[in-house]
C-alpha positions as CSV (number, residue, x, y, z in Angstrom):
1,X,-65.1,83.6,42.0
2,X,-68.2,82.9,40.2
3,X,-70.5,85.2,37.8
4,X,-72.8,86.6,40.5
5,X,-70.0,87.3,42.7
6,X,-68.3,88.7,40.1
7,X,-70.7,90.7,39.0
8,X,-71.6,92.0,42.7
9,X,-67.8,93.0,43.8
10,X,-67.8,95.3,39.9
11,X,-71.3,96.9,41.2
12,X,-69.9,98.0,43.9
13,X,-66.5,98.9,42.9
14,X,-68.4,100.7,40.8
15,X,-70.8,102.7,42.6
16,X,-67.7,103.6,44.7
17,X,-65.9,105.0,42.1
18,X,-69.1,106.9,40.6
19,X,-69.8,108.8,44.3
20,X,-66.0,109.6,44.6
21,X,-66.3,111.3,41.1
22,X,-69.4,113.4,41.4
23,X,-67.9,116.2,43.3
24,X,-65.2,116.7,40.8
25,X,-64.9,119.6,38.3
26,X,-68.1,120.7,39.3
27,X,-68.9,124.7,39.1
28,X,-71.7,126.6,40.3
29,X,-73.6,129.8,39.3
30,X,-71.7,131.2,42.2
31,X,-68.1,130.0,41.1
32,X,-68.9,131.2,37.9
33,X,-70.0,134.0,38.6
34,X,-73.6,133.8,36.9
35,X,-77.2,134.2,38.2
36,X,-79.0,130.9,38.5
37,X,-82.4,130.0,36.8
38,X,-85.9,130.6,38.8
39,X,-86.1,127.3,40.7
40,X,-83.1,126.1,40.5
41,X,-80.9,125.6,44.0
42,X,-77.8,127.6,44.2
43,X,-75.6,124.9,44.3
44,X,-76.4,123.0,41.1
45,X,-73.7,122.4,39.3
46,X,-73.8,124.5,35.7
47,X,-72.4,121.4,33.4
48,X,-72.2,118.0,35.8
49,X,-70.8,116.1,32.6
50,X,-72.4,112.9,33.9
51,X,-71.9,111.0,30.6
52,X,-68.1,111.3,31.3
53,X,-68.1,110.4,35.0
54,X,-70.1,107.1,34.5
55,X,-67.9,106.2,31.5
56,X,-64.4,106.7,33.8
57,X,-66.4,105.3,36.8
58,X,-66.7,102.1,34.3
59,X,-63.4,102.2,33.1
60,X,-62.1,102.6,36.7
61,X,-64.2,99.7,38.5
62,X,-63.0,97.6,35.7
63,X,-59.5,98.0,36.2
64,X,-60.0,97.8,40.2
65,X,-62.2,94.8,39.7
66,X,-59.2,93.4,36.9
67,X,-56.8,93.5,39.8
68,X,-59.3,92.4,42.4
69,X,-59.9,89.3,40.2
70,X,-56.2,88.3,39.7
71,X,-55.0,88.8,43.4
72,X,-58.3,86.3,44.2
73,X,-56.9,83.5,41.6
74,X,-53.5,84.0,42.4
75,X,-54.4,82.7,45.3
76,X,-52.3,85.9,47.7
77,X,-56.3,87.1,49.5
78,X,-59.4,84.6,49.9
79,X,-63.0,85.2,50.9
80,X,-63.0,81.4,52.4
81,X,-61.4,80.0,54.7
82,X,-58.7,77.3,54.1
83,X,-58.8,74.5,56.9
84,X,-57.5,71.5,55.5
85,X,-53.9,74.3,55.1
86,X,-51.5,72.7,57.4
87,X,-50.1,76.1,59.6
């Protein structure tokens, strides 16, 4: 796998991982019980805690891109096709 490869499969691992998370441990005015601000849509989340969901989003992709990366050099799943492999 080269660097731009590489560095496309952790993107999108990535970006995965960060939309699965964004829904998680989120609480509303209305779960909480509170009135929301002027403006503000009833569903916003009170404290989204983004800084911690990009951080395991990071950590995640990493390890899911660690284990894509040996599996692809250990030779067990290829993107290319082998045709000179005798069947």
């Amino acid at each position: 796998m080269g660097l731009v490869s590489g560095i496309v499969v952790y993107v999108v691992m990535w970006w995965v991982v960060f939309f699965t998370m964004l829904p998680i441990g989120v609480k509303t005015h209305a779960d909480e019980g509170t009135e929301s601000e002027a403006g503000h849509a009833d569903s916003a989340p009170i404290r989204p805690y983004m800084w911690r969901k990009v951080l395991a989003a990071s950590v995640i992709a990493a390890v899911l891109w660690g284990g894509y990366y040996w599996l692809q050099g250990s030779g067990l799943i290829t993107l290319r096709p082998d045709f000179n492999r005798p069947d």
